[in-house]
PDB file as gemmi writes it, atoms N, CA and C in Angstrom:
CRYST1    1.000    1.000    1.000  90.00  90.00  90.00 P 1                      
ATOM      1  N   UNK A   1      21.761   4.256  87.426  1.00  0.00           N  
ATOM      2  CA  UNK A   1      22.511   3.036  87.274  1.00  0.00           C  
ATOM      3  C   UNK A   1      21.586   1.826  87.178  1.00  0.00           C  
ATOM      4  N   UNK A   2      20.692   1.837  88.254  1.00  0.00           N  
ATOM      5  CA  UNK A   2      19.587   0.825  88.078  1.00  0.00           C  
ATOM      6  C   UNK A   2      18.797   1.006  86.788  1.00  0.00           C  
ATOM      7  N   UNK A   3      18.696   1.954  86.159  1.00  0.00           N  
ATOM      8  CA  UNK A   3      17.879   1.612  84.436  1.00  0.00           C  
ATOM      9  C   UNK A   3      18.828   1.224  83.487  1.00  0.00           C  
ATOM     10  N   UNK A   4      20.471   1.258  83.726  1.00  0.00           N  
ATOM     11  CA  UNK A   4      20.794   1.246  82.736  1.00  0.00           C  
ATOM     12  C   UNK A   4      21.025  -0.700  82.926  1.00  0.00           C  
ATOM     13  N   UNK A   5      21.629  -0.846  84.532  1.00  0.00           N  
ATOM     14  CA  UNK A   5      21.320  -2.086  84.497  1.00  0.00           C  
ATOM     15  C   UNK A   5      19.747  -3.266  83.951  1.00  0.00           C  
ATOM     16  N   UNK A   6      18.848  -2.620  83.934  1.00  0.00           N  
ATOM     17  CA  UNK A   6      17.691  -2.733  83.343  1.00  0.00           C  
ATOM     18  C   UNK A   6      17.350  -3.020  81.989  1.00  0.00           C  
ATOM     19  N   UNK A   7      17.788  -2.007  81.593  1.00  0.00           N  
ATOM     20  CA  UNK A   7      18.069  -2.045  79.705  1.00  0.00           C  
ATOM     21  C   UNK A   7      19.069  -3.256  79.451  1.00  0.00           C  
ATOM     22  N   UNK A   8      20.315  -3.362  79.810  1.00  0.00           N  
ATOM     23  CA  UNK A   8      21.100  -4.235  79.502  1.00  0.00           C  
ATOM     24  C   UNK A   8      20.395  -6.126  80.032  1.00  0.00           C  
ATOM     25  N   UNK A   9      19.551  -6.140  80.842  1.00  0.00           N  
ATOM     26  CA  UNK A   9      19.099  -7.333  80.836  1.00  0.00           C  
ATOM     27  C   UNK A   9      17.704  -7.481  80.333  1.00  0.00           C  
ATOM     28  N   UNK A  10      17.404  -6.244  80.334  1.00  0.00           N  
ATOM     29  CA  UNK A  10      15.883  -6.812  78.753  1.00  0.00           C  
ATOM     30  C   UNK A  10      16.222  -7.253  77.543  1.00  0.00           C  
ATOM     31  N   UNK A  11      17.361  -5.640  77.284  1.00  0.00           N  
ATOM     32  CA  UNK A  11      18.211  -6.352  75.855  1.00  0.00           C  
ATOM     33  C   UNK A  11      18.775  -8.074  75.773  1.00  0.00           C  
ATOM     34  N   UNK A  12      19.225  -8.423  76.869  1.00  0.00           N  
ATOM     35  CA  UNK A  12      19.660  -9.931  77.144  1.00  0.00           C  
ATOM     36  C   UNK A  12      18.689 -10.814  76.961  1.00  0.00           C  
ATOM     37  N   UNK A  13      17.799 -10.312  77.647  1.00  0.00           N  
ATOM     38  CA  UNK A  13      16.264 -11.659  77.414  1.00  0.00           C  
ATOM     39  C   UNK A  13      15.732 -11.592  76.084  1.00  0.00           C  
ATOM     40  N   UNK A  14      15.852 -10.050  75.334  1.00  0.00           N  
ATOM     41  CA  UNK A  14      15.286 -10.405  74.511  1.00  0.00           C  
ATOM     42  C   UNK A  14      15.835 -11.188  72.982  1.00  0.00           C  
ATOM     43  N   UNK A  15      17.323 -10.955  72.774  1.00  0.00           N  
ATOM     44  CA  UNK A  15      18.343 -11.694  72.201  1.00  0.00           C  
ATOM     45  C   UNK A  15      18.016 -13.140  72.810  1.00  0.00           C  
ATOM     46  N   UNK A  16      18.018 -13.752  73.944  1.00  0.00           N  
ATOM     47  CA  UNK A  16      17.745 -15.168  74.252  1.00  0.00           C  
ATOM     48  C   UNK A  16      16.700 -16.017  74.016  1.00  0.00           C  
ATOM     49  N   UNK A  17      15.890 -14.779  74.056  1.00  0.00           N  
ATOM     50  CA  UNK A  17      14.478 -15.577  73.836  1.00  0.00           C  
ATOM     51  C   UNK A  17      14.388 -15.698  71.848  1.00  0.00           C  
ATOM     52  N   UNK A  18      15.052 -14.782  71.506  1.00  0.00           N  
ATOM     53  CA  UNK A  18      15.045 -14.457  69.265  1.00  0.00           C  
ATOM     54  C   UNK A  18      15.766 -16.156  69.564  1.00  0.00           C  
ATOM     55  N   UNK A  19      17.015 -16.008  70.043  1.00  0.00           N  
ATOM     56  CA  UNK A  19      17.693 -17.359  69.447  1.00  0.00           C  
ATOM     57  C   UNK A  19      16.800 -18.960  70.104  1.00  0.00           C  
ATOM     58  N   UNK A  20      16.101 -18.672  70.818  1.00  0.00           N  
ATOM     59  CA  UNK A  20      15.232 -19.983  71.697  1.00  0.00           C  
ATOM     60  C   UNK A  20      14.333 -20.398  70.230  1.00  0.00           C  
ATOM     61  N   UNK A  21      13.323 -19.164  70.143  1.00  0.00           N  
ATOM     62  CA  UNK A  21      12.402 -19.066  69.241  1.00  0.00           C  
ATOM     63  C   UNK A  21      13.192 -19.861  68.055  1.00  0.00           C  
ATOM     64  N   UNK A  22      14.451 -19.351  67.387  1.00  0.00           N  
ATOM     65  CA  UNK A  22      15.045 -19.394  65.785  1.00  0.00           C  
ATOM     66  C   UNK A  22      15.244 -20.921  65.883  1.00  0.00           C  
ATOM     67  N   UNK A  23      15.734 -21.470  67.078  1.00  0.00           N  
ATOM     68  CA  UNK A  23      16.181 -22.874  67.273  1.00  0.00           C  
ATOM     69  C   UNK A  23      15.127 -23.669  67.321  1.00  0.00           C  
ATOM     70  N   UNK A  24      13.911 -23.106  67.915  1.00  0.00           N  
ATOM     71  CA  UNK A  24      12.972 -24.253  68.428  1.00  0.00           C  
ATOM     72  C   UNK A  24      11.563 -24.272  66.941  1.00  0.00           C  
ATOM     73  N   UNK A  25      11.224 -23.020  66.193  1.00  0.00           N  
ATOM     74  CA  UNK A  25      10.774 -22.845  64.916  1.00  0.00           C  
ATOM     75  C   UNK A  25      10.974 -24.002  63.887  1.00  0.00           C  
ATOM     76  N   UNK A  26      11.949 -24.214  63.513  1.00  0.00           N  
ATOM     77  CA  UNK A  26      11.752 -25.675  62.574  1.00  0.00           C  
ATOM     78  C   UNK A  26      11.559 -26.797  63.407  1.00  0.00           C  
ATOM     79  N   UNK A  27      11.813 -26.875  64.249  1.00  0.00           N  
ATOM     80  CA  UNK A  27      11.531 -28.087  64.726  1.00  0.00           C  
ATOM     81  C   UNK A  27       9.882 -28.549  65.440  1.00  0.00           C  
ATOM     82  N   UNK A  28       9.117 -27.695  65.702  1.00  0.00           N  
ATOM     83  CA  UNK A  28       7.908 -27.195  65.821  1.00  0.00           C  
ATOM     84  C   UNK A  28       7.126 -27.353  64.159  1.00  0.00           C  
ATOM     85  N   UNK A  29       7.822 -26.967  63.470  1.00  0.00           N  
ATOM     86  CA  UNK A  29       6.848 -27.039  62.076  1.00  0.00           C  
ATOM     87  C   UNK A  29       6.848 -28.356  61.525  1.00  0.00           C  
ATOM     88  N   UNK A  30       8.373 -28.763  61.721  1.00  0.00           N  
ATOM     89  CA  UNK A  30       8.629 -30.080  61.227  1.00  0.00           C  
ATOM     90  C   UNK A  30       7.646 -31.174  61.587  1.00  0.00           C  
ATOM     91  N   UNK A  31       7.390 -30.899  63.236  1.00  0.00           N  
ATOM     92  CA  UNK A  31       6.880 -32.137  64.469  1.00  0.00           C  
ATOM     93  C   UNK A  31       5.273 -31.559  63.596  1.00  0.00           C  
ATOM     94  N   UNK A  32       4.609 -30.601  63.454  1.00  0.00           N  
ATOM     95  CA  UNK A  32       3.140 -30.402  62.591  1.00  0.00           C  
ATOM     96  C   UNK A  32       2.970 -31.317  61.255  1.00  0.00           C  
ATOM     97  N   UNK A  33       4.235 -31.055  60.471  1.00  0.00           N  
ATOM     98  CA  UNK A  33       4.254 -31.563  59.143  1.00  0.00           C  
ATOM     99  C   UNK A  33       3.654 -32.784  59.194  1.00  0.00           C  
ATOM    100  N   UNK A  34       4.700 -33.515  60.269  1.00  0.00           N  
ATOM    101  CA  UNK A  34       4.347 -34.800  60.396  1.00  0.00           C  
ATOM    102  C   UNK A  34       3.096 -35.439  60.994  1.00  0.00           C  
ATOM    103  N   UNK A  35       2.622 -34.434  61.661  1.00  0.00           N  
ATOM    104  CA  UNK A  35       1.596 -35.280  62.244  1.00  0.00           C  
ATOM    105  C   UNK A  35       0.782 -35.108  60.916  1.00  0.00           C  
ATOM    106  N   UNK A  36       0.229 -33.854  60.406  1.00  0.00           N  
ATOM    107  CA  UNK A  36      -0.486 -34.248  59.463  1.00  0.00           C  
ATOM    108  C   UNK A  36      -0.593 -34.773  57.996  1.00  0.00           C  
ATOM    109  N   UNK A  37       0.880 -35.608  57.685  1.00  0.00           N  
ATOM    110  CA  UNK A  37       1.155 -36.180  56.810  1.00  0.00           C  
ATOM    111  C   UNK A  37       0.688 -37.631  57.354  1.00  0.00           C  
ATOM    112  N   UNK A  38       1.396 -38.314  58.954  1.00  0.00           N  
ATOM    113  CA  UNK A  38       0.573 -39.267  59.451  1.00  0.00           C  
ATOM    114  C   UNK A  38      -1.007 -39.744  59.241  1.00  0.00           C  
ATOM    115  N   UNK A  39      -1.664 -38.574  59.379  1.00  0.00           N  
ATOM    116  CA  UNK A  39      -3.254 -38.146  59.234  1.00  0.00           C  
ATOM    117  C   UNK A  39      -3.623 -38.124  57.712  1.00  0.00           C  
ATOM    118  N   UNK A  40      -3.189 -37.808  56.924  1.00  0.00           N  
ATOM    119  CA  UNK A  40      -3.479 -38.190  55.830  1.00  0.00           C  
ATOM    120  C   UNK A  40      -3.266 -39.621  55.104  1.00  0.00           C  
ATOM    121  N   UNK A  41      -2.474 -40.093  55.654  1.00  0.00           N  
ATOM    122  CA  UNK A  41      -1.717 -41.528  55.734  1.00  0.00           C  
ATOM    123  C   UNK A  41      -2.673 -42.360  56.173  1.00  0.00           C  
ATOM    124  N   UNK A  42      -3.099 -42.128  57.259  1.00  0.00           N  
ATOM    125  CA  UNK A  42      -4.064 -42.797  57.929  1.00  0.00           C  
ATOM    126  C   UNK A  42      -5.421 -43.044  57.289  1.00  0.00           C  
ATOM    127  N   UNK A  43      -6.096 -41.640  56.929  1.00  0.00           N  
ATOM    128  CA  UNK A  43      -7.187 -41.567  56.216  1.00  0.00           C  
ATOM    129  C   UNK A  43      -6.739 -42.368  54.541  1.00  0.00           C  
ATOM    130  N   UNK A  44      -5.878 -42.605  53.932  1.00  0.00           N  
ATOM    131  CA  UNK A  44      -6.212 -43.354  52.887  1.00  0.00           C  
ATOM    132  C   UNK A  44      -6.140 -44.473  53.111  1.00  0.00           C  
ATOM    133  N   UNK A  45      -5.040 -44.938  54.529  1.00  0.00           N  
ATOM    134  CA  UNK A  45      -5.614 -46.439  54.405  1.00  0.00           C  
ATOM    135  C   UNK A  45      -7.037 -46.728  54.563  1.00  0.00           C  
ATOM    136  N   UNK A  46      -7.332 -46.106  55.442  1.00  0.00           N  
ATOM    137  CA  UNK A  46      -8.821 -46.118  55.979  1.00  0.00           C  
ATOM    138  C   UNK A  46      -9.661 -46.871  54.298  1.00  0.00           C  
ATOM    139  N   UNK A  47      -9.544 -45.614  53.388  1.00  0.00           N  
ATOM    140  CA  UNK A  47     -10.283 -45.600  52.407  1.00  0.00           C  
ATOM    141  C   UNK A  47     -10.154 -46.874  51.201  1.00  0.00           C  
ATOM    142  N   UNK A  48      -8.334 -47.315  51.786  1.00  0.00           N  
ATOM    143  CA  UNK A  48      -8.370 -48.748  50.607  1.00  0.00           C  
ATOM    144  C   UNK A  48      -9.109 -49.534  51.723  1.00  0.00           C  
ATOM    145  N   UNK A  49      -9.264 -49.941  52.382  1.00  0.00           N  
ATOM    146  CA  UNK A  49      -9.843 -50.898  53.277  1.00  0.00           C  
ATOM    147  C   UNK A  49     -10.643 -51.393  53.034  1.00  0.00           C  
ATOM    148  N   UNK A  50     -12.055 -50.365  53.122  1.00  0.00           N  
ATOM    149  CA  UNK A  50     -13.183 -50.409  52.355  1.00  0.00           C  
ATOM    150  C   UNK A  50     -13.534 -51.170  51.293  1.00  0.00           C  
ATOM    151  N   UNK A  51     -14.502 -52.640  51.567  1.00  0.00           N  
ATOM    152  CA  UNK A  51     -14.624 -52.906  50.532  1.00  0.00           C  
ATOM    153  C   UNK A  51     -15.508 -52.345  49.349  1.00  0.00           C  
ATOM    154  N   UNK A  52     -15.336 -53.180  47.957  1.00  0.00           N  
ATOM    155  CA  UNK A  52     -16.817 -52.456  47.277  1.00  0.00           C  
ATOM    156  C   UNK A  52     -17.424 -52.458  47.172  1.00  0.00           C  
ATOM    157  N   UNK A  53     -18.924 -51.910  47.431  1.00  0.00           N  
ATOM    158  CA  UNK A  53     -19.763 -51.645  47.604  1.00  0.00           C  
ATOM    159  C   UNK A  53     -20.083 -51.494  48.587  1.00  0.00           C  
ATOM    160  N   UNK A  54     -19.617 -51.441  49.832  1.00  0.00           N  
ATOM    161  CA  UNK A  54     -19.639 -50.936  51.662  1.00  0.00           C  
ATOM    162  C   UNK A  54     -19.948 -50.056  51.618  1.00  0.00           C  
ATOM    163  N   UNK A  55     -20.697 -49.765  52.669  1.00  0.00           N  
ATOM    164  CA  UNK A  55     -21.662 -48.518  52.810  1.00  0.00           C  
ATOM    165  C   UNK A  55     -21.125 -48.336  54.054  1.00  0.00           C  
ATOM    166  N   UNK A  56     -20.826 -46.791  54.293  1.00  0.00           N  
ATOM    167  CA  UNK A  56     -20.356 -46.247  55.675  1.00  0.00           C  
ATOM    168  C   UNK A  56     -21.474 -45.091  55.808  1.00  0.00           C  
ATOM    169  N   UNK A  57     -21.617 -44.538  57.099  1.00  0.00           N  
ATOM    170  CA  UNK A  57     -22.456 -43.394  57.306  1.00  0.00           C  
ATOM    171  C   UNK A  57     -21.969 -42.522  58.138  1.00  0.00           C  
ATOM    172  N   UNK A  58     -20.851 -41.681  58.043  1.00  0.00           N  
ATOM    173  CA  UNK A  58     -19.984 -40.646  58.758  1.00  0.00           C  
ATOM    174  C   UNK A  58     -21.690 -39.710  59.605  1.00  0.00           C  
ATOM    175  N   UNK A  59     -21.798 -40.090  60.475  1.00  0.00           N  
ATOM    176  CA  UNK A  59     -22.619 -39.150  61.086  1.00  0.00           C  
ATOM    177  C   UNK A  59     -21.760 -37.701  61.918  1.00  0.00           C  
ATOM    178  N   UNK A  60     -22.402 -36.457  61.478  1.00  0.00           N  
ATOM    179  CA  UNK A  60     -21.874 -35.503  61.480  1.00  0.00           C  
ATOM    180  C   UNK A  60     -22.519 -34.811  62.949  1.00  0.00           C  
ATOM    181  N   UNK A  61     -22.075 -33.968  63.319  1.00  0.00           N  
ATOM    182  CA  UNK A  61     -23.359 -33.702  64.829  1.00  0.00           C  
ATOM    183  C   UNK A  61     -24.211 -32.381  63.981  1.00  0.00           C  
ATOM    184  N   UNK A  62     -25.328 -32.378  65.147  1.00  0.00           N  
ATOM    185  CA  UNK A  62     -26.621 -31.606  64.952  1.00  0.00           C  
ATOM    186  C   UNK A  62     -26.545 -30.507  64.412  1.00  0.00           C  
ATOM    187  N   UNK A  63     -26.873 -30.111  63.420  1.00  0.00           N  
ATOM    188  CA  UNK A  63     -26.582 -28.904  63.123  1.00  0.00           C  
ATOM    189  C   UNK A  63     -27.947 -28.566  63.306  1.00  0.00           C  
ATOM    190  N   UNK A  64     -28.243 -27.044  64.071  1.00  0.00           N  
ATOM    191  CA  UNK A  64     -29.415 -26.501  64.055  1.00  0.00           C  
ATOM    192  C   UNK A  64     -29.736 -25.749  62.815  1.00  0.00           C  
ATOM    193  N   UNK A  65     -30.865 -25.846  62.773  1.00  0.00           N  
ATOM    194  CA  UNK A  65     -31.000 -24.992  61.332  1.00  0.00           C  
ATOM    195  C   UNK A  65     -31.123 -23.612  61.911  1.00  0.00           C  
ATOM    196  N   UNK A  66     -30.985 -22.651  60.724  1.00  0.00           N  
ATOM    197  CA  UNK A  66     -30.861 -21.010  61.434  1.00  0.00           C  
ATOM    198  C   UNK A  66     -32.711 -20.636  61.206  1.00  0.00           C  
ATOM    199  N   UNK A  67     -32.638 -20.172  62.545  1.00  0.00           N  
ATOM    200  CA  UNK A  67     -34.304 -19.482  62.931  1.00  0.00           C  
ATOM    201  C   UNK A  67     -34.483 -18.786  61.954  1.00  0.00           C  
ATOM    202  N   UNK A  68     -33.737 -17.907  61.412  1.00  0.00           N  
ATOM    203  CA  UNK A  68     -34.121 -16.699  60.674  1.00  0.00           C  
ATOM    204  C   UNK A  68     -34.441 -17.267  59.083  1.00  0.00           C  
ATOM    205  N   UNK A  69     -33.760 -18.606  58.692  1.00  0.00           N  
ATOM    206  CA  UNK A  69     -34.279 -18.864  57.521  1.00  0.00           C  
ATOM    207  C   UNK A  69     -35.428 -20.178  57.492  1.00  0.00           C  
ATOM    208  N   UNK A  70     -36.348 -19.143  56.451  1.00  0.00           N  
ATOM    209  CA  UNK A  70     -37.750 -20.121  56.853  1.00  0.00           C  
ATOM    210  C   UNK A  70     -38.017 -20.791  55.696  1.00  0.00           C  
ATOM    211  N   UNK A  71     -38.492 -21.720  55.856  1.00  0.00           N  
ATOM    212  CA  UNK A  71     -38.434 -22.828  54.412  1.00  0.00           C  
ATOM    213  C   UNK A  71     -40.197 -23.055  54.228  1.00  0.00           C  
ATOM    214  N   UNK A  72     -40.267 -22.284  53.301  1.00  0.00           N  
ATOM    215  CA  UNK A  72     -41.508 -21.830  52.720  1.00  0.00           C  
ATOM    216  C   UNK A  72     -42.308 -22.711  51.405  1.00  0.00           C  
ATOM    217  N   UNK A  73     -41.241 -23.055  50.706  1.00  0.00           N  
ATOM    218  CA  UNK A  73     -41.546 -23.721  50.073  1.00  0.00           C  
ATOM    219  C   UNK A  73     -41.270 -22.532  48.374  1.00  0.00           C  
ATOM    220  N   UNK A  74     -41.718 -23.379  47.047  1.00  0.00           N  
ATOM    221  CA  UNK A  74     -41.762 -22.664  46.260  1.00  0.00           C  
ATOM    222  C   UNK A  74     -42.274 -21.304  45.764  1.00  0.00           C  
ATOM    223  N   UNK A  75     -42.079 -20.340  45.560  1.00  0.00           N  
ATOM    224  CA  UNK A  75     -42.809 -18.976  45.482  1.00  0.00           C  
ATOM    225  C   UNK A  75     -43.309 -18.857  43.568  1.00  0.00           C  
ATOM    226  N   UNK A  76     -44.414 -19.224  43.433  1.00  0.00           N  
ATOM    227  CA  UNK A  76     -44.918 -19.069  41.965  1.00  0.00           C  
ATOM    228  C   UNK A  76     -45.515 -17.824  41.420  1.00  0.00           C  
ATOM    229  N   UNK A  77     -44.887 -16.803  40.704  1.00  0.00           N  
ATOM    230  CA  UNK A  77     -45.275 -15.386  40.295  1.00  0.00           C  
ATOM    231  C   UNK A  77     -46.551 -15.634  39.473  1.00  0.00           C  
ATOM    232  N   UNK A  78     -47.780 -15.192  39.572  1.00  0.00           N  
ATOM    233  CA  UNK A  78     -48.630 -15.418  38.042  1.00  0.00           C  
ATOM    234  C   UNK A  78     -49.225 -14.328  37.637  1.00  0.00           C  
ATOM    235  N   UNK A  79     -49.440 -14.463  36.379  1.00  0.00           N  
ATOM    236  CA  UNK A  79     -49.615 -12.812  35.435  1.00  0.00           C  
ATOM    237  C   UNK A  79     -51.323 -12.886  35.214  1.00  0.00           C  
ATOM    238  N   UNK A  80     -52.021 -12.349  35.533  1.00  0.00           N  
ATOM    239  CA  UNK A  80     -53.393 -12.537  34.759  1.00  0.00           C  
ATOM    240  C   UNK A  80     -52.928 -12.183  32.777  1.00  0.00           C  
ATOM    241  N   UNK A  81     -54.138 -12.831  32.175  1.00  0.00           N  
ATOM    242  CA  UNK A  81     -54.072 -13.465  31.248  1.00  0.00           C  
ATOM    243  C   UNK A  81     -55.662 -12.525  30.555  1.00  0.00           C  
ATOM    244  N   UNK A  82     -55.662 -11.248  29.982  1.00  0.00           N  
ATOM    245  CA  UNK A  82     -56.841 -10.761  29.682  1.00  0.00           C  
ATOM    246  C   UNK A  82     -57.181 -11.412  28.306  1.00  0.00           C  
TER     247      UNK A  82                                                      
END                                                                             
């Protein structure tokens, strides 16, 4: 009796939780849309702002360079010449 009562309230949670999810899904994508339609909004005013010829310098952070690639410089093949 206790499993069957069991089954019948998983089955319950899990029907409650499908319709939570189905209800709360657009409104979750919607509230994303917007922010990054805001954010794009934002960034072009940014960009009319700017006057012309203004110079900006977006500094980016440190990028380490990778150990394993070594900067050698040019590699020149040469053929002897009999």
């Amino acid at each position: 009796m206790a499993f069957i009562k069991f089954i019948i309230i998983a089955v319950g949670i899990y029907y409650l939780l499908k319709l939570i999810i189905r209800a709360m899904f657009p409104f979750l994508v919607q509230k994303t849309f917007d922010k990054m339609q805001n954010e794009a909004k934002r960034q072009q005013q940014e960009q009319q702002h700017k006057r012309e010829g203004e110079v900006t310098i977006d500094k980016s952070p440190n990028s380490k360079s990778n150990p394993n690639k070594k900067d050698v410089g040019d590699y020149v093949d040469f053929e002897e010449v009999d």
